[in-house]
Structures are given as C-alpha cells and as structure tokens.
N, C-alpha and C positions, 0 to 999 in steps of 0.2 A: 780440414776444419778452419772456420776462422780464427781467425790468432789477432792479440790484442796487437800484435807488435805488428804486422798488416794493418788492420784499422787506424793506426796512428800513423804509418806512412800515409796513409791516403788523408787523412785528415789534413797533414803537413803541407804535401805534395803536390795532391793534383786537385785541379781545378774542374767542380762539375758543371756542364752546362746546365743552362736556364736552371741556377740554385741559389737560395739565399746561402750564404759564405758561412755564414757565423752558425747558423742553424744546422749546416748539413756535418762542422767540424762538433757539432755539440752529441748528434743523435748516430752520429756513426753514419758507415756506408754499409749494403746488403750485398755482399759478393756472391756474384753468379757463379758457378763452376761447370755448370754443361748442363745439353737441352739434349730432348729427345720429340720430335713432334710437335705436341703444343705444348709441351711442357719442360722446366727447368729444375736444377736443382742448385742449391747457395750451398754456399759454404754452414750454414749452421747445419746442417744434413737432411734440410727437409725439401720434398718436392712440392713445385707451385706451378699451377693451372696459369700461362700466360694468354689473357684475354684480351691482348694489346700488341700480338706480335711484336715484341720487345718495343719498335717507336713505329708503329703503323708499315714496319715492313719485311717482318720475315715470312714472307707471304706462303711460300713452300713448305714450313716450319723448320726444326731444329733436324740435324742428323742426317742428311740429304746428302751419301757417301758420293753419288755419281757427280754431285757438284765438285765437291773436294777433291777429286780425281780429277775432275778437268784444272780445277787449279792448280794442284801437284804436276802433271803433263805440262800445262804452260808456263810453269816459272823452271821445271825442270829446262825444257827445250828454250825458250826465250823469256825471261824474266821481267826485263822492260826492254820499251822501243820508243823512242820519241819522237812527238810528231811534227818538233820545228827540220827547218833545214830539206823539206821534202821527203822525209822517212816516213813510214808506217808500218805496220804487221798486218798479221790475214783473219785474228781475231777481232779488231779493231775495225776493218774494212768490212768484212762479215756483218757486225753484229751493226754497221751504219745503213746497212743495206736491207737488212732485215728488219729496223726500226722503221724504214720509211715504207715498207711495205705493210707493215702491222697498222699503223698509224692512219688517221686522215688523211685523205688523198691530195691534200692542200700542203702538205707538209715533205718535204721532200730533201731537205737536209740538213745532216747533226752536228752539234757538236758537243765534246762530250768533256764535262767535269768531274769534281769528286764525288757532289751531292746536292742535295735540292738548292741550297742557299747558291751555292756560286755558277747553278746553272742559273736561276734569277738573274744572278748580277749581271752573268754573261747574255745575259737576252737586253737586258734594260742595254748594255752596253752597246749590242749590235741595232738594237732600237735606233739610240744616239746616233751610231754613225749614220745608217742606212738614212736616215733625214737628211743628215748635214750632206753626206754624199747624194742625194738625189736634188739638191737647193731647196730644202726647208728645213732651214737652219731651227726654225719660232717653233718646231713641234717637239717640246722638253718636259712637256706637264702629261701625267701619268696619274690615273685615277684609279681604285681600288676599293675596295668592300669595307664598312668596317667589321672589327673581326677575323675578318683574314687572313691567311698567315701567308708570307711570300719569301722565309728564310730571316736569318739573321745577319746577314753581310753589312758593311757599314751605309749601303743603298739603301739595300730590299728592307731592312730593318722598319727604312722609313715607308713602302708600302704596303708592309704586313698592319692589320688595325690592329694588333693587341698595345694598350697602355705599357705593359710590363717590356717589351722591347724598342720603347720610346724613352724612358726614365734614364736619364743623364746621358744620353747618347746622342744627341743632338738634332734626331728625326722627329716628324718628319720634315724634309727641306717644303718653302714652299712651293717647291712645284710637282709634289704629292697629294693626292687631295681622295677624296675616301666619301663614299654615299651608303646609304645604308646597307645592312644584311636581309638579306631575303630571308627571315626568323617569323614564317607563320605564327608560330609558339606566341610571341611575346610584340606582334604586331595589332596593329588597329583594323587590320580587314579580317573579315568573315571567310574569304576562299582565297584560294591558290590566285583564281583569274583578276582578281583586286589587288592581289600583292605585284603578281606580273608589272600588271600596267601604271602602278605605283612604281616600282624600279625603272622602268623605262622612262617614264618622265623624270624620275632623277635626273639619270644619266643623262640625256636629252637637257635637262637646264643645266646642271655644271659643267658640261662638253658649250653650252651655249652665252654662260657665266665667265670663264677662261678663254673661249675663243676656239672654234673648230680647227685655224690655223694655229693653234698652239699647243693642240692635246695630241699626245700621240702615240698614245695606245691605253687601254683597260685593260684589266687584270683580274683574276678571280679563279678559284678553285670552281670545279663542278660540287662540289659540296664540301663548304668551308669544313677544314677539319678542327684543326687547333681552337677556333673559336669557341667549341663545343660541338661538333658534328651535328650542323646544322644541316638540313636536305631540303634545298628550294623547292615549290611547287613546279610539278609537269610543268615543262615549256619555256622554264624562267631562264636556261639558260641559252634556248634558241632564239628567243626573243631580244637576248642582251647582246646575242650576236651578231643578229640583222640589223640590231640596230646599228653596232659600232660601224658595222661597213656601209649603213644610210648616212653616217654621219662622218663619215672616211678617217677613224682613225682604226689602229692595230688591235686586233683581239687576239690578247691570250691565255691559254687555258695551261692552268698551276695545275696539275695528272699527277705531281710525286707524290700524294696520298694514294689519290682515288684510281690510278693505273695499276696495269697489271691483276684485271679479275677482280680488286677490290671491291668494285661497285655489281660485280653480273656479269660485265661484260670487261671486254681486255681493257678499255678504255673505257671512264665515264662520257666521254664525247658521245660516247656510241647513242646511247639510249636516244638522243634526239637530233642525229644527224648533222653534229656543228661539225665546219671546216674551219679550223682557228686559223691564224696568222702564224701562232708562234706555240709550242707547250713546249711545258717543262718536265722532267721525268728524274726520276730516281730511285729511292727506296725497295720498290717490289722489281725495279729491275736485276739487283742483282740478291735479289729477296735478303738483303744486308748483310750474307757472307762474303762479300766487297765492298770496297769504296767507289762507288760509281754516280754520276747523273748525265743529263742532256740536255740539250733544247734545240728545239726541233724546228724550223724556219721554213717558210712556203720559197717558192725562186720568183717572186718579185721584192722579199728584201734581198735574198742573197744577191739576186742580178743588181739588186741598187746599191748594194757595198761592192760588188765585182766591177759594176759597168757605168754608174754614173757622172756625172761630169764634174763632180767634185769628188771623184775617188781617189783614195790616198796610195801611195804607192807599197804600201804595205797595211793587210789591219792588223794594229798592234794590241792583239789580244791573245794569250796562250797561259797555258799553263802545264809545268813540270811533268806532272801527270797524269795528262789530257788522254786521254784515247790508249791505256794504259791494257796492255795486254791481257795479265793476267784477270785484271775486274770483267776486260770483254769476255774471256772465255770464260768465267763463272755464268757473265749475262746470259751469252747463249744459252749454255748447259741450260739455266733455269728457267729459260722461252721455251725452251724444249717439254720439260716437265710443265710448265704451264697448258699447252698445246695438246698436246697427250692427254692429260686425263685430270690434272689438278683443276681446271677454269670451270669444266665440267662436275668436276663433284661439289665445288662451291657453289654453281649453280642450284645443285639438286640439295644440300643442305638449306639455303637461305630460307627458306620457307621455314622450316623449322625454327630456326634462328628468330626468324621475327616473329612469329607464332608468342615463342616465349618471350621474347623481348615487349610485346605487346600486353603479356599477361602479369607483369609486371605491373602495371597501372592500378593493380587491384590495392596494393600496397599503400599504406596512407602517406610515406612519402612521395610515392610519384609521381610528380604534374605532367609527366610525358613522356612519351616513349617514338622512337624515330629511327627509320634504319634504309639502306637500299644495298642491297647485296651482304656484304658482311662487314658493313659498316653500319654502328648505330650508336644509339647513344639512350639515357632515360635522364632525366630532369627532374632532382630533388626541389621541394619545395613544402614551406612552413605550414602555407592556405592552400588547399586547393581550387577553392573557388575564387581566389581574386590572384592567385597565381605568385602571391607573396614571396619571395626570396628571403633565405635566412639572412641573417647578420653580415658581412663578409670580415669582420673582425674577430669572427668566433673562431673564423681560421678552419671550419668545418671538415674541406674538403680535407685537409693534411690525419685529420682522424679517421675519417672512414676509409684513407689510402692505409693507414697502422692497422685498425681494423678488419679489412680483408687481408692484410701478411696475415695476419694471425688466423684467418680461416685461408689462407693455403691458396691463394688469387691474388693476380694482379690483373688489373686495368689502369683507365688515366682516371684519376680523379681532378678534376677539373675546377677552378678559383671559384665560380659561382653552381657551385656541387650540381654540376653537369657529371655524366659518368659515361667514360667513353669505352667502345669495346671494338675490334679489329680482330678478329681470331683470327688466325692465319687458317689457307682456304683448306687444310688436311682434315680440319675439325671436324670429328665424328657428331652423330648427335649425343655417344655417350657423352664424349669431351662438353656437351653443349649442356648435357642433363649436369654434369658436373661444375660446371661454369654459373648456373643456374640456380644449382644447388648451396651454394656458396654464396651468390650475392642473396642470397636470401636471408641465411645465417648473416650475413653485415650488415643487411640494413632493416633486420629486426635488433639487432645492437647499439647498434646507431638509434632510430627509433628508443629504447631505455634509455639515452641519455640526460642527464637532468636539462641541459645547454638546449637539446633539443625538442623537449618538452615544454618547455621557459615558451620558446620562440614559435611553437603551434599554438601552443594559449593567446596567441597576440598580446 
C-alpha cells in the first residue's frame, strides 16, 4: 500500500521530470507497483488500463519473463564491459549488427547511449565534427520542426519546438532555427498536397535565409510525437527528404517514438522509403525494461570523422555506459519478440484501433481524431466549427489526466488538451473495448463541467 511516510519521501527527495515542483510536492505522487500486459497496478490497490505504454515505450508491454531472463543471464555471466580502451562484449556487437540490418540501408553504424535525449546530443555532436573534420567548418545551424520534440540535453533542448523546454534554459542558441509543423488540423490548406509543398518552400527559404554553406542538417520526427501526435500528410516526409539532399544538408530522422512497430511498420521510415543520414532510436528498443538509445550514421559521415583531413586524433565522445551489455541483451531479446509475432499483431489490431479512435469524433468535444499504426491522438475542442481551443489557463488538460485516474486509464493528456494514446503493440481488442470504454466515461465528465460548459457557450 501507499504509505503517507513514502509520499513524503518522494515529495522531499526526488526530483520528477518535465514537473512543476511546487505542484507535484502539493498533490502527491501515484506509485506504480507492477504491470502485467497492458496493464499496471499502484499502490493504492487498484488496476489501470496503460494507454501510453508508460512514455511511448513499453512497446511489448509489462511481464515479458523471456526478456528478464536475458537480463538475469547477462549480468549474471558479464554485468558490464566498457567500450573505451578498445573493449567490448558479444551482446553489444550483436545487437550493432542487427540494428544496421533492420534499419535503412543508408545507415550503417551505431552508436549507442542511455536514451533518446543523449542519442540527440550524440548525433548533433558527430554532425559538428564530421563538418569540421571534412573542412566545413560554417555548417553549425540546425533547423527543426516547431513542436518537435528532439530530447531534453542542454543542446537538443534547444531543437525540440516545445516553449516549456526553452523557459529559463537558455535555448534556443541562435544557430537553431524551427519552421513550421506539418498540422493539417490547425493549418490554412485544404489537403495534404498544399501542406507538402508549403513545407518544402519553408525549408527551401530558411536553408536559403542562413546560407546552404551554413546549415547542416534538419531534424524531425516521422510524426511529431510530444507536440501532440501529430501525423503529416502521405509524402511530407519524403519530400523533406529529397529536399535536404537537393539542398545538401544532413537529414535526420528522430525513430525513438515512432520505431520499433510503433507506426505499422518496424520503422516509420518504412512507409515512404526515406534513407536518412542519421536516426535516432530508443525507447521501443529495449521496450523500457532498460536504459538504452542509438544513432545510427550512413559511412559518408563516419568515413568523414574517420578519414578527413581535419580529423582529429581521437573523437572525444563516450560515455560510461555506452554499449552497455546487459540493456543490449534485453534489446535483442525484445527484437526477437518484435520479429515473431508482436509487429504482426499490432499490425492486425490497428485497424480496429483507429475504427474506434475515429468514432470518437461523434463526441461534442472532439475536433479530431489522427493515428497511424498504434499511434494517435483526438483533439479536444470548445467550437467545433471554428476549431476554438479552450482556455490554457483553465489548466484543462491536468483534470481530465485526474479524471481518467479516477476511471481506471492512463494516457498523455496533453497542454492544449490534445489526448495522446500509444498502447503497446499486445493490446487485445478487449484491452481496446476497454480503453474506449473508459475515455468515454472521462470525457462525458469532463463535458459536465461547469469550466467547460462556460467555454463552448463562447
């Protein structure tokens, strides 16, 4: 059970991410106690339908004995190995070998961190050198979505678009620079093929604003997640591709949501045949029973940090825990069960999922509904016809996240009451009747609110 004298340690003690401080010591914390599937139970003794894979990645879901065994096996036999000094292990090499083969055929080697954010940093870094090491010292400026999310490091902080990861942090530097989101939803074009070529001219003028000779490389999730699971029209992200390389700077593609089956396919790359420069990966890799991420580099950067004529005698980039045994052997294990029969059943669910996710709209708050594999999202809203946004001072979204505890669901409740959902790919379609059944019950309660009745009245 929870115990008062527990909540008060946590209150004192630990520090939660992306939290307001003063709010989260006021309203307590919800201790988890264990998962089975898609589902978890807290410490107050009740069980809750997880509609968010804990942060977008326990993608296998909870209780997956065969992973935990590999990880018991490899801390029993070699627990860590480190990969300065010319050392490595067979998990670590393995599971580097297996990623370039799964991967775009553009991409051909890893390197491996804790997690999304400092695989970011580690790309932006190897960006840096791979310039300066090839004599283009001037290509420093790095352009990005807004919206986007691209980690929280003291860099990437600065290329992710959200305001709330700007706010006294010092980003973004100005050689960060941000065009718009591909957000049919809440855009001025009529189709998908208006939005395309609208982004494309973006990019195309602030790549021509900054100087071709100074950009050096774009960034983007295949469907921003954090910003609100947003999903660009067909093409938008092949089109952003061809462009980068008409216009010779680095594309790369941010996969720690949208990898690993998330989208349909193992990779959201897949669906429209991009070869990036560079992705990044994490989360569904080691489906979050680890600390793991990567980034994945084609061999014309690696040959131009290896072989260039301003190469340094060493690249001074690593970390403690880089290429860390025991997270590779979880990875595998859980490539394995992807490969087998989990990518597949998520496959044959989706439809269902969006079925219902679609039937949502009937709803009088929902201005939209949006999804691509088992990724989606619905979009509350005051008007539906002019597409109105509530208040953001009502503070909305933080009730309707109280409000589903209370029916027995989590999801992300999102700042401009976006509602985000990621079921991990086990979900049955009971799990989905149930998931369903639930946001129904919250946002007919929501709906009763006096707050939210004020604000459809206009």
């Amino acid at each position: 059970m929870q115990t008062p004298a527990l909540t008060d340690l946590d209150s004192k003690y630990l520090v939660h991410p992306v939290s307001n401080f003063r709010d989260h010591q006021e309203k307590g914390v919800k201790i988890l106690t264990s998962g089975n599937g898609a589902w978890l139970t807290a410490a107050d003794g009740n069980t809750y339908l997880d509609a968010f894979a804990g942060l977008w990645c326990v993608n296998i879901g909870y209780g997956q004995q065969r992973v935990v065994d590999a990880a018991i096996t490899q801390m029993t036999t070699l627990p860590y190995a480190t990969g300065y000094f010319g050392f490595g292990s067979e998990p670590a090499i393995v599971l580097a070998e297996k990623l370039v083969s799964m991967t775009p055929s553009s991409l051909q080697h890893v390197y491996f961190s804790l997690g999304g954010s400092d695989a970011v940093d580690a790309a932006i870094r190897y960006i840096t050198h791979y310039f300066n090491a090839i004599g283009k010292p001037t290509k420093k400026h790095i352009i990005s979505l807004q919206r986007g999310y691209h980690g929280s490091s003291s860099t990437g902080a600065g290329i992710t678009g959200l305001p709330a990861f700007h706010a006294n942090f010092d980003v973004p530097t100005p050689q960060q620079h941000k065009i718009s989101c591909p957000y049919l939803y809440r855009s001025e074009f009529a189709t998908g093929e208006e939005l395309i070529a609208a982004s494309v001219k973006e990019l195309e003028d602030k790549v021509a604003e900054i100087g071709a000779d100074n950009v050096a490389a774009f960034f983007c999730e295949p469907v921003v997640g954090s910003g609100g699971v947003i999903v660009p029209p067909k093409g938008w992200l092949k089109a952003i591709a061809d462009t980068c390389k008409r216009l010779g700077i680095l594309f790369l593609v941010d996969e720690v949501i949208t990898g690993f089956g998330r989208t349909g396919k193992m990779f959201a790359c897949e669906h429209e045949g991009v070869e990036p420069d560079l992705m990044t990966i994490a989360k569904g890799l080691t489906s979050g029973y680890a600390p793991m991420g990567a980034v994945l580099m084609s061999d014309e950067i690696f040959n131009g940090i290896a072989d260039g004529p301003n190469k340094a005698a060493v690249v001074g980039h690593g970390q403690t825990y880089s290429a860390h045994p025991v997270s590779a052997a979880v990875a595998l294990e859980v490539i394995k069960i992807y490969e087998e029969s989990m990518l597949a059943h998520a496959q044959t669910v989706a439809p269902y999922f969006e079925a219902r996710l679609q039937a949502c709209l009937a709803h009088p708050l929902v201005g939209d509904a949006r999804s691509i594999g088992l990724l989606g999202a619905i979009e509350l809203v005051a008007d539906k016809a002019t597409k109105r946004q509530f208040d953001p001072a009502l503070k909305l979204n933080e009730t309707i996240a109280d409000i589903a505890w209370k029916h027995k669901l989590i999801f992300r409740a999102f700042g401009d009451n976006i509602l985000g959902f990621a079921p991990a790919l086990c979900f049955t379609e009971s799990d989905f009747d149930a998931l369903f059944e639930r946001l129904q019950l919250t946002l007919d309660e929501v709906l009763e609110l006096d707050i939210v009745k004020q604000e459809m009245k206009g």
